[in-house]
N, C-alpha and C positions, 0 to 999 in steps of 0.2 A: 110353406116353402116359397110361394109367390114373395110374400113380406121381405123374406132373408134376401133374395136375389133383387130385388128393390131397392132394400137398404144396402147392399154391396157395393148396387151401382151408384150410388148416389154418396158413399162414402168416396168410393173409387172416383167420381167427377169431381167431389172437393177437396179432394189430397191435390191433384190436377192441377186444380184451378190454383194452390194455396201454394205447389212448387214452382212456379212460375215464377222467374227472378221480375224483379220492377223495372232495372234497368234491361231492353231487350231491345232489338229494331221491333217495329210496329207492324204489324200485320194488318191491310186492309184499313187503313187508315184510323185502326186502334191504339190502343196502348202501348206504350212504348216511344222511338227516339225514331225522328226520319229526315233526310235535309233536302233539299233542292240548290242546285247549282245555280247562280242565278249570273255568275261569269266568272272568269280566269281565276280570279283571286275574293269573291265576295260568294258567300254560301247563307244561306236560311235555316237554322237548326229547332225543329218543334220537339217538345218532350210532353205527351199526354199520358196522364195519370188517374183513377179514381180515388183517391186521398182524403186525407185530412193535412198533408204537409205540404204546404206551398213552397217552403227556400227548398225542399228534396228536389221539386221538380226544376226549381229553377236550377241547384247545382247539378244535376242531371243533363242540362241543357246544353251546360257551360263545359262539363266533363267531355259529352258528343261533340263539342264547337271544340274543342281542346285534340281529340283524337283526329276528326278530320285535319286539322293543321296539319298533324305530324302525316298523314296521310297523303296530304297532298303536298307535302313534301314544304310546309312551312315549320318555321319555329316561333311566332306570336298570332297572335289576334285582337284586332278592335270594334268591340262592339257600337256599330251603328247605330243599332235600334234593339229594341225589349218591346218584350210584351207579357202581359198574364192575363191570359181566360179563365174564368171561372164561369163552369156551365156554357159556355158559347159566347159570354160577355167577358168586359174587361173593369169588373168593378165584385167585391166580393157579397153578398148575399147577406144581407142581415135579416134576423128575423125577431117577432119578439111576439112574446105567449101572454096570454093573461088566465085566472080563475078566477072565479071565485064558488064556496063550497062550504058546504057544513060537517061537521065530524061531533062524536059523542067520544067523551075520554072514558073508555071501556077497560077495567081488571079483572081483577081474579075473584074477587069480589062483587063483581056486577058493575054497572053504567052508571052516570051523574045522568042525573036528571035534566042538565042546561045543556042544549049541543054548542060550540063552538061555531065561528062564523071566521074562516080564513081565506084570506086573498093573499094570491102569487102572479108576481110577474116576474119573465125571465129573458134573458135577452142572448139569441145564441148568434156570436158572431165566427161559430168554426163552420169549416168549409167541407167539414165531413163528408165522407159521401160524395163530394159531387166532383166531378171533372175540371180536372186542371191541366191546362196547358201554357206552358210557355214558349217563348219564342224568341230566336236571337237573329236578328243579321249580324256576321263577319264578316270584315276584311283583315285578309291575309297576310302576313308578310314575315320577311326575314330579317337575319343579322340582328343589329342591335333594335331593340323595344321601345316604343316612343314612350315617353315619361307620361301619357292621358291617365286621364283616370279611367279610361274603359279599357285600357292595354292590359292583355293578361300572355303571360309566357305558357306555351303547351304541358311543354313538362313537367313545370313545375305544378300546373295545375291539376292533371291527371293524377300525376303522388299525394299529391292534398286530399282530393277527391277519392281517391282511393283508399286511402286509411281512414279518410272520415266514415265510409260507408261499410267499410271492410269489402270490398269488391276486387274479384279477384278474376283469373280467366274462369272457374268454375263459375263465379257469382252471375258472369255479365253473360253465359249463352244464354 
């Protein structure tokens, strides 16, 4: 009986853990989307994620920088500054494995008498696993949208964002 109620709770913790939308405000300076004012019209937008998808976090970032506009009562943004941490740095983690090993080619049959001798090397450059954040400064503004290439309109970018992720009022509490 102990076992069962064990494994309840532990079912019960990773449904939990697993309904948890991605996009959410941040709790405690966790996962999730959170900004700092930093004046009138210039805001700080972080999106920390545990991932494998870094452009997610980044268009996350951009979506949060999008809804505060309209928030604060703008219609564009220009982004200032970027950034992407990966693990607390701003460069991605490469890694790379080696073997080597011996194996017998064993059937139904029985084993060869000569083992094999094979070497592997593998080179992981995904970001699996590890913490991502991004980060945006905006600045704000209205009317007509400067022609930059860091100029992004609110609305249109929220509708973008929103059907690429399928995100909805259910998706984003």
């Amino acid at each position: 009986m102990k076992k069962i109620i064990i494994l309840a709770t532990l079912i019960g913790f990773l449904a939990a853990c697993s309904s948890s939308p991605e996009y959410r405000a941040a709790k405690n300076n966790g996962y999730g989307y959170q900004e700092s004012i930093l004046n009138q019209d210039k805001i700080r937008v972080h999106f920390k994620t545990r991932d494998d998808n870094k452009l997610k976090a980044i268009d996350y970032t951009f979506l949060r920088a999008a809804e505060l506009t309209i928030r604060e009562g703008y219609d564009w943004f220009v982004v200032t500054n970027r950034d992407v941490l990966i693990d607390g740095k701003n460069q991605p983690r490469t890694t790379v494995h080696t073997g080597i090993g011996t194996s017998r080619d064993c059937g139904l049959y029985g084993c060869r008498n000569e083992p094999s001798t094979q070497l592997g090397i593998g080179i992981n450059l995904s970001d699996r696993g590890q913490d991502i954040e991004s980060i945006l400064e905006i600045k704000l503004g209205k009317g007509v949208r400067p022609e930059a290439q860091d100029s992004y309109e609110a609305r249109e970018l929220i509708t973008n964002m929103e059907a690429k992720y399928q995100l909805n009022a259910e998706t984003k509490k």
